[in-house]
C-alpha positions in Angstrom: -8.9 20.6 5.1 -7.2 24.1 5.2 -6.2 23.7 8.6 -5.1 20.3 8.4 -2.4 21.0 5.3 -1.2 23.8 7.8 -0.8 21.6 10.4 1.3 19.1 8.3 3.3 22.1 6.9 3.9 23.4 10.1 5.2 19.1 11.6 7.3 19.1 9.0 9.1 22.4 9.4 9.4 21.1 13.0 10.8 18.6 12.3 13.5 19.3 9.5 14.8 22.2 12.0 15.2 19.3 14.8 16.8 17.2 12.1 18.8 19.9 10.5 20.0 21.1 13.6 20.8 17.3 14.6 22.8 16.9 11.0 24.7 20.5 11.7 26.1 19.2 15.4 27.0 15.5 13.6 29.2 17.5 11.0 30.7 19.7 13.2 31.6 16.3 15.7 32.5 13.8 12.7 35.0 16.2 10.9 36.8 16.3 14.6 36.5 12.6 14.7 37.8 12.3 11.6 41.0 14.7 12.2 41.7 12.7 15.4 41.0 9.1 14.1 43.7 10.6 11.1 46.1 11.4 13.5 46.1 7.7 15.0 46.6 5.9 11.7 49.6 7.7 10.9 51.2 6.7 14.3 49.4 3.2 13.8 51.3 2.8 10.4 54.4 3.7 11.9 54.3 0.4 14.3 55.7 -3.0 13.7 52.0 -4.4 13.9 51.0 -1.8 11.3 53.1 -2.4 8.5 52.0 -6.2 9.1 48.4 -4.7 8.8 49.3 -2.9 6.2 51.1 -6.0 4.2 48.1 -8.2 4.7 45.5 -5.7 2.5 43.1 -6.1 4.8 41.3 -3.1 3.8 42.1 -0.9 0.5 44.7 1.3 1.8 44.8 3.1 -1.7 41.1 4.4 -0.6 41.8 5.1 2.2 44.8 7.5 1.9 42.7 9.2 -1.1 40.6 10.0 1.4 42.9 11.5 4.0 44.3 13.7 1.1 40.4 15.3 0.7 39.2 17.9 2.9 37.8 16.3 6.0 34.6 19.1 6.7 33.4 18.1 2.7 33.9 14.0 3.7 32.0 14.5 6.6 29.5 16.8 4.9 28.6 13.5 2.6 29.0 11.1 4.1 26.4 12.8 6.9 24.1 13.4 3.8 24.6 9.5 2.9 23.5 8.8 6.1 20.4 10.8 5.9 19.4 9.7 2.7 19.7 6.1 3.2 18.1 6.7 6.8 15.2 8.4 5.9 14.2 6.2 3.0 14.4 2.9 5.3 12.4 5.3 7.8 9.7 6.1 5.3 9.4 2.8 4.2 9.4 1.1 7.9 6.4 4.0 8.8 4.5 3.0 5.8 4.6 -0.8 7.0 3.6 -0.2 10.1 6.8 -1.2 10.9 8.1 1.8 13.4 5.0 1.5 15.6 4.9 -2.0 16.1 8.5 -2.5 16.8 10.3 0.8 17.4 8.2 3.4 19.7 8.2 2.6 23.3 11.4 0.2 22.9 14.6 0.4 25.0 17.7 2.1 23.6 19.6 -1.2 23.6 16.7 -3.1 21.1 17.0 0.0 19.1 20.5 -0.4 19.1 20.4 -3.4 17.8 17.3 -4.4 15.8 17.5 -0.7 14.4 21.1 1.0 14.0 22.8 -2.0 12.6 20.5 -2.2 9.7 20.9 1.6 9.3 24.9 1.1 9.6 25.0 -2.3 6.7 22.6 0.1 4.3 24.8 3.5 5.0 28.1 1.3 4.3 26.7 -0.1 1.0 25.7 3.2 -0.2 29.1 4.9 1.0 30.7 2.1 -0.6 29.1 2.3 -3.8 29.7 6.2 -3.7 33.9 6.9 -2.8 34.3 3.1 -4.1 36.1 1.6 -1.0 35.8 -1.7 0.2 33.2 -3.1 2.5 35.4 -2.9 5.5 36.2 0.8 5.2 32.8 1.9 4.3 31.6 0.5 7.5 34.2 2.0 9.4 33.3 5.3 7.9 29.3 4.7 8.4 29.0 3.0 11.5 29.3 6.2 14.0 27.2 8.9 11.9 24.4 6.4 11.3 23.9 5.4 15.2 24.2 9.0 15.9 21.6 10.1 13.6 19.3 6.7 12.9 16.8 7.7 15.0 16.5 10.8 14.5 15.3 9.7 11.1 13.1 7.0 12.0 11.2 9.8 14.4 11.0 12.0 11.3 8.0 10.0 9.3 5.8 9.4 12.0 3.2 12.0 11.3 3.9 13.1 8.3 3.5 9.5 6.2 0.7 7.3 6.4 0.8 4.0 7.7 -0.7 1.5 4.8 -3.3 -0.2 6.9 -4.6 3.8 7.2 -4.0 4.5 3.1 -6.7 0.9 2.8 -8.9 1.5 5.6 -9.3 5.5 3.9 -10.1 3.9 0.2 -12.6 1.5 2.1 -14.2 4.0 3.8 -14.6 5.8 0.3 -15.6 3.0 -1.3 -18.5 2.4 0.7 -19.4 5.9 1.4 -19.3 5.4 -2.9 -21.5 2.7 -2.3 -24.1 3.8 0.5 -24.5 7.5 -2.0 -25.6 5.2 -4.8 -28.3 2.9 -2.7 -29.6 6.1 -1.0 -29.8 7.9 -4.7 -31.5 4.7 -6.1 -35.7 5.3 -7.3 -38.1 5.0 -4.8 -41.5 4.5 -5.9 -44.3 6.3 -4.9 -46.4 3.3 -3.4 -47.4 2.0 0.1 -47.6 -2.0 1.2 -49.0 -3.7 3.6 -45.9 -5.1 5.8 -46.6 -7.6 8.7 -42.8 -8.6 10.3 -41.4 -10.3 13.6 -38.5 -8.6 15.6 -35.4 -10.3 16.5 -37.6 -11.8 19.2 -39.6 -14.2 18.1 -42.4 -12.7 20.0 -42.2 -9.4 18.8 -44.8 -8.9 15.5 -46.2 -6.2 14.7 -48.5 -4.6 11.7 -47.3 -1.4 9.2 -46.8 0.1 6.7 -43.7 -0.3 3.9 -43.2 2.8 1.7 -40.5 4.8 0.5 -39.5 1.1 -1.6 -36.7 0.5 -4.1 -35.0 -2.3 -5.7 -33.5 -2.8 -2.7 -35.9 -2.3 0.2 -38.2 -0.3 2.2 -38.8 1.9 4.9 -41.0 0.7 7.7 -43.5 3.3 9.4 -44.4 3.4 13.5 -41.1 0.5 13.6 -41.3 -0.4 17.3 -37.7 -1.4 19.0 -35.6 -2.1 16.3 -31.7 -0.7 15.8 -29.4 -0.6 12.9 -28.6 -5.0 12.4 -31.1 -6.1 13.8 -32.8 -8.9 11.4 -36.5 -9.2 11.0 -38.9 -11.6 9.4 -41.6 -10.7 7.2 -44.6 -10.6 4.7 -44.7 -7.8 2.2 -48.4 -7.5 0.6 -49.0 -7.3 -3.1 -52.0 -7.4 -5.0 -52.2 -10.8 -5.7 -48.6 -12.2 -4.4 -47.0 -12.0 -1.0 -42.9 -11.7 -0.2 -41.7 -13.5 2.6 -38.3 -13.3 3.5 -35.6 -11.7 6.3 -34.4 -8.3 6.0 -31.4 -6.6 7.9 -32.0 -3.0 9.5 -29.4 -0.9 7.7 -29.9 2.3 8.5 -32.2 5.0 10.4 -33.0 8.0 8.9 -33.2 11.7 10.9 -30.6 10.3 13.5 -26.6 10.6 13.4 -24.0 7.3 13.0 -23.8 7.3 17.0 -27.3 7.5 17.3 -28.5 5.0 15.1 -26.1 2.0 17.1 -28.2 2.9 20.7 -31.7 4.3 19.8 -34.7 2.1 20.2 -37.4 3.5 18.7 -37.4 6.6 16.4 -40.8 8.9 16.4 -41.1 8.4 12.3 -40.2 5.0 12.7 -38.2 4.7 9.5 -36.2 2.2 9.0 -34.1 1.4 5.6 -34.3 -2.1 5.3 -32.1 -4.1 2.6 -33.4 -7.6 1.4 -31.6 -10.5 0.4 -31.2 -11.1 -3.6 -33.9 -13.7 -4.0 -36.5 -11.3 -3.3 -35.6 -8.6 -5.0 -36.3 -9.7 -8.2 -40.5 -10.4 -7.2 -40.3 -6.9 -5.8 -38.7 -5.7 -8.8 -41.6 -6.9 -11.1 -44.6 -5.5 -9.3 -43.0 -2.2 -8.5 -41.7 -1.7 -12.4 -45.4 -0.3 -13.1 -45.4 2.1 -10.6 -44.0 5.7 -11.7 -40.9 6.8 -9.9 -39.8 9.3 -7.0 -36.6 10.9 -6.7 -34.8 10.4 -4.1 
């Protein structure tokens, strides 16, 4: 457990350098872009088809001058954290859907492109948008080159460090019935031996034994001959005066490992946890209630 948390500390300083490292160069770059792209709009302005631009409001030109007048590194700076934020969130939430593995890793840079950055460049612009309050068309101006520089960097973050949901359910399952299987195995055995006559999943296969080690819920079977974990057997329990017929299922084998239990055929102490079905339980139930109990 120790060694795993280190492990996970140690992916995830990995990768915040790569993605800090990533962020620092997109700074640098985006506050140069930004200088140059300032320098063309106030030559573009300057132009006959400028001033038309400029008379038709196609964009807030109030915003947009306001943020000319700022400091260029500190715009870049935010708008670069903006684009993190919003990019590892959708990331997070894509890993934990399954979503990156299935339709991200081992895809083309063009599909990424597409199906990937331009969602990452409509969320950056709405939250840009929201945050200098600028119009839609400026705020995706300002988003779309940041976010397909640095989208996948942030969708490569999660993997590894966030579990997928179909893991999160299959880990609750498997707690659950290890929950479950602790509770049938700590259930009271009773100290009493039966007569047990069964057939094997072949037909021809019947044999004579002995059921002891029996709870609510079953039995074991001594000297079992060729039978694995689900196999289904038919069989005759012995009581005094009664008799339980029914099928069983093999559930588990004790003395051998998971791995073990799938391929052995015959086990020396031929013990074998068998689990009935409901309607027999309740006969078995009523004869063994006067019998004192073991723990198990």
């Amino acid at each position: 457990m120790k060694n795993a948390a280190f492990d996970w500390l140690r992916l995830l300083w990995r990768k915040i350098v790569r993605l800090a490292f990533s962020s620092a160069i997109a700074v640098v770059l985006y506050t140069g872009l930004l200088y140059i792209l300032n320098l063309f709009w106030m030559l573009y302005i300057e132009t006959p088809v400028g001033k038309r631009f400029l008379a038709l409001h196609v964009i807030d030109i109030k915003a947009i001058e306001d943020l000319r007048a700022g400091n260029f590194l500190m715009l870049s700076l935010e708008i670069i954290l903006i684009v993190l934020m919003v990019c590892l969130v959708f990331g997070a939430v894509c890993q934990v859907f399954s979503l990156i593995r299935y339709f991200y890793e081992g895809r083309g840079l063009l599909y990424r492109l597409t199906v990937w950055g331009i969602p990452c460049v409509v969320l950056t612009a709405a939250a840009i948008s929201r945050t200098f309050e600028i119009g839609p068309v400026a705020s995706l101006l300002l988003a779309v080159v940041p976010a397909m520089v640095l989208f996948q960097g942030c969708l490569r973050f999660t993997p590894g460090l966030l579990p997928e949901i179909s893991t999160l359910i299959g880990g609750i399952a498997a707690l659950v019935q290890k929950g479950l299987n602790k509770e049938r195995r700590g259930e009271p055995r009773y100290e009493v031996s039966l007569a047990l006559a069964y057939h094997g999943p072949r037909s021809s296969d019947f044999y004579r034994s002995t059921a002891a080690q029996i709870s609510n819920h079953g039995f074991c079977i001594r000297n079992s001959k060729d039978l694995v974990s689900g196999d289904i057997i038919r069989f005759e329990l012995k009581l005094e005066d009664d008799a339980i017929l029914g099928e069983a299922k093999i559930k588990w084998i004790t003395g051998l490992s998971n791995v073990d239990r799938k391929k052995a055929r015959s086990f020396r102490s031929g013990c074998r946890i068998v689990s009935m079905d409901t309607q027999y339980r309740g006969v078995l139930r009523g004869y063994l209630s006067r019998y004192s109990l073991e723990d198990a």
